[in-house]
ZADO-1210 file (C-alpha; in nm, 4 decimals, padded with zeros to 6 digits):
<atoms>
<atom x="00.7955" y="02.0083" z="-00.4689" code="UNK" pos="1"/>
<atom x="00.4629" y="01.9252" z="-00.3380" code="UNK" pos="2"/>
<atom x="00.3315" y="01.5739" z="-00.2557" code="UNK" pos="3"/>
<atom x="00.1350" y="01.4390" z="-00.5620" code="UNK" pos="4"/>
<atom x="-00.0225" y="01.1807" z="-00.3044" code="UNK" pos="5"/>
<atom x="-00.0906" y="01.4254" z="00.0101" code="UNK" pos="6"/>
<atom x="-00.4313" y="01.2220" z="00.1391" code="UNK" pos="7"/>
<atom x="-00.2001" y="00.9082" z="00.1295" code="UNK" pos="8"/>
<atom x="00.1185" y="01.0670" z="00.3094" code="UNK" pos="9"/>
<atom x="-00.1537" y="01.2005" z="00.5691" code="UNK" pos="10"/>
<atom x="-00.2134" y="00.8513" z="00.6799" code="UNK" pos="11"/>
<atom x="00.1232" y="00.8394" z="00.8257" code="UNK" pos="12"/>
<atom x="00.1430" y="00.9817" z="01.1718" code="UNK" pos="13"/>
<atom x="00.4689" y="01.1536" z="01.2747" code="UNK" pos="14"/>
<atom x="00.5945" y="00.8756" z="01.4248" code="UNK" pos="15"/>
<atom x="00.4403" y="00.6105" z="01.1988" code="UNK" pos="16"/>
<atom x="00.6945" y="00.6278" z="00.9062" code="UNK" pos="17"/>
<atom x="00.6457" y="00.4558" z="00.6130" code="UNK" pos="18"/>
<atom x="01.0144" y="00.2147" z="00.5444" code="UNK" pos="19"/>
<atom x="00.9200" y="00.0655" z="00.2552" code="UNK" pos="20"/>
<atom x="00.6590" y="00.0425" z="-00.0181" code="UNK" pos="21"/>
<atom x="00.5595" y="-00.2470" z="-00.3013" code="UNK" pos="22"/>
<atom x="00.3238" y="-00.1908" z="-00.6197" code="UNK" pos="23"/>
<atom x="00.1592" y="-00.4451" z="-00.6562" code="UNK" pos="24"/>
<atom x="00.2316" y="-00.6121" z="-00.9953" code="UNK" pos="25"/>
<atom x="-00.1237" y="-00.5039" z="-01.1886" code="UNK" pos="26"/>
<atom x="-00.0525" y="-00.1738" z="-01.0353" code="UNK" pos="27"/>
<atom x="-00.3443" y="-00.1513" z="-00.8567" code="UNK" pos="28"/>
<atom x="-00.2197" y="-00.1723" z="-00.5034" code="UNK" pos="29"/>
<atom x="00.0275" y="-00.0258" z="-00.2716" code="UNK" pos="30"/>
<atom x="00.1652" y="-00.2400" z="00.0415" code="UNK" pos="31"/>
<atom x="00.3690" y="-00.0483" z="00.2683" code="UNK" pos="32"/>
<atom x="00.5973" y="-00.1534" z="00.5678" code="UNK" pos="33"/>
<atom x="00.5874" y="00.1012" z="00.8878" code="UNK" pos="34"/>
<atom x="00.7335" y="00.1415" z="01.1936" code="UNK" pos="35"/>
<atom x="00.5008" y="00.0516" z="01.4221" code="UNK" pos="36"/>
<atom x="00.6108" y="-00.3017" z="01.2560" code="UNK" pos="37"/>
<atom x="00.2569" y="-00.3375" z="01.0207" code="UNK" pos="38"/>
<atom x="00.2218" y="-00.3747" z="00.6497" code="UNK" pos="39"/>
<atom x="-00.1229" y="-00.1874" z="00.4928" code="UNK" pos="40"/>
<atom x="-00.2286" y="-00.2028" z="00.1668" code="UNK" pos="41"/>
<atom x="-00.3813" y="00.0614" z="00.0160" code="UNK" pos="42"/>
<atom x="-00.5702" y="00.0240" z="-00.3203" code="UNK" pos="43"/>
<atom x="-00.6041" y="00.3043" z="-00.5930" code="UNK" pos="44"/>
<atom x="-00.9307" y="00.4457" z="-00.5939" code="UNK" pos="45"/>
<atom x="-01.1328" y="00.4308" z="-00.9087" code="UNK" pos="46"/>
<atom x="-01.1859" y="00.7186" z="-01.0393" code="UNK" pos="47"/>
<atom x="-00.7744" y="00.7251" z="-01.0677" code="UNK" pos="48"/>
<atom x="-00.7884" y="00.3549" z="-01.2535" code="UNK" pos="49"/>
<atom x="-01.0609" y="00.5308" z="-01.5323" code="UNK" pos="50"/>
<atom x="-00.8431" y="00.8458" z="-01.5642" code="UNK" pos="51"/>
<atom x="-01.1550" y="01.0762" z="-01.4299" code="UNK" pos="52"/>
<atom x="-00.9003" y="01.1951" z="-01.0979" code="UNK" pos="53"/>
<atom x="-00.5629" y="01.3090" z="-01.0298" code="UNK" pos="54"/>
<atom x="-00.3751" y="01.1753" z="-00.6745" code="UNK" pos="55"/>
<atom x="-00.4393" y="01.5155" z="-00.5274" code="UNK" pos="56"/>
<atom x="-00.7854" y="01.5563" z="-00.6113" code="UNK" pos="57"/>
<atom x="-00.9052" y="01.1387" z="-00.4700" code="UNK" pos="58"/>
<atom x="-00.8042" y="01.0020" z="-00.1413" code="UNK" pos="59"/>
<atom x="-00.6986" y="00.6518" z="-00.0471" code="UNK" pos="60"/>
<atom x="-00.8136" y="00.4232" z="00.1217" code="UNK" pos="61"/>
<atom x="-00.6200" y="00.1652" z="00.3793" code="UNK" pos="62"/>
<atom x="-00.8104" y="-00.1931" z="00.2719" code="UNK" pos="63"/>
<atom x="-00.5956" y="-00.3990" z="00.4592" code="UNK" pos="64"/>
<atom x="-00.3579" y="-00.3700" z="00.7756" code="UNK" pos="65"/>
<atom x="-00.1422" y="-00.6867" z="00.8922" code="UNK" pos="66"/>
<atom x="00.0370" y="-00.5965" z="01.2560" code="UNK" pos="67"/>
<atom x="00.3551" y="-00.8165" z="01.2391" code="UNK" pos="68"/>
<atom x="00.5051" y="-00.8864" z="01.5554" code="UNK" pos="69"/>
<atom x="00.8390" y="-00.7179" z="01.4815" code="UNK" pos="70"/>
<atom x="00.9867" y="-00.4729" z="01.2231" code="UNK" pos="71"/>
<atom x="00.8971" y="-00.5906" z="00.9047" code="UNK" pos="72"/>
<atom x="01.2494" y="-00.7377" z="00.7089" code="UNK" pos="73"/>
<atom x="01.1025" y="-00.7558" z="00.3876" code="UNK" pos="74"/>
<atom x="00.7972" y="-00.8504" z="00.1828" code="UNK" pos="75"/>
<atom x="00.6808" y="-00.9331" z="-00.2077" code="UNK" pos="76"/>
<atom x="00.3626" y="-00.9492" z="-00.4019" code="UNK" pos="77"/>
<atom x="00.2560" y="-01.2898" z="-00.5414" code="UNK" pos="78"/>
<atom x="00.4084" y="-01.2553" z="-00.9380" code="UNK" pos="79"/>
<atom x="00.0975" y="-01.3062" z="-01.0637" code="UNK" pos="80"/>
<atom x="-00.0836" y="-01.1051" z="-00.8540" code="UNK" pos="81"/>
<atom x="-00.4360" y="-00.9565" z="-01.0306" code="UNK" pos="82"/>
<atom x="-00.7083" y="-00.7547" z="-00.8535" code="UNK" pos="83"/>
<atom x="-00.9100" y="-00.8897" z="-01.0633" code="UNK" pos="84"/>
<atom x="-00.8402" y="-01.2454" z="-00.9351" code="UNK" pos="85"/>
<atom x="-00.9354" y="-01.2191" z="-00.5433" code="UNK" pos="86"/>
<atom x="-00.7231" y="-01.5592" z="-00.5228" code="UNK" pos="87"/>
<atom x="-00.4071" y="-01.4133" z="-00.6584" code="UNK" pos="88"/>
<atom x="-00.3873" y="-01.1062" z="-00.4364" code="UNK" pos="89"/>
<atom x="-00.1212" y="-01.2657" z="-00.1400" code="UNK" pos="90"/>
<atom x="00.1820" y="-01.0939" z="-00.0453" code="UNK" pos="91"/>
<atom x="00.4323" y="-01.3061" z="00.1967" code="UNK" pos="92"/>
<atom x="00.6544" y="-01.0971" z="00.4377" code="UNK" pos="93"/>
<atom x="00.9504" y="-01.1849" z="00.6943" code="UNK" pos="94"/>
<atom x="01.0166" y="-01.0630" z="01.0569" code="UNK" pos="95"/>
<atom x="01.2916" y="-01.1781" z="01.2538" code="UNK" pos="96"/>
</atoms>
């Protein structure tokens, strides 16, 4: 089977692999974990939120990169988390 999201798995180089991903609680965002020990968010484009594109057909974007200094443990959204609400959109992580 095919990759529904193949613009987003080409961000990943070879040997950049993605360990972990998080939706974001609106469902808006994706925060993933790689090895090169960073976390990037990516947020879903807008044509995909109105329903006018398919993954395949819109690429993503990477809006944010954080480069931890070691492998990323694990990391969560803020519960309350809202694009909407700029204030709201914090994720915490931990590293060794």
């Amino acid at each position: 089977m095919a990759p529904q999201t193949p613009h987003l798995v080409a961000r990943f180089a070879q040997e950049n692999v993605p360990k972990a991903c998080l939706w974001s609680p609106d469902g808006t965002c994706l925060l993933t974990a790689t090895e090169d020990a960073a976390l990037r968010l990516f947020e879903l484009p807008g044509a995909m939120l109105a329903g006018a594109a398919t993954p395949s057909q819109t690429p993503w974007t990477e809006t944010f990169q954080s480069k931890e200094a070691e492998c990323v443990y694990d990391y969560c959204w803020f519960p309350h988390m809202h694009s909407d609400a700029p204030a709201t959109c914090v994720f915490a992580s931990r590293a060794p």
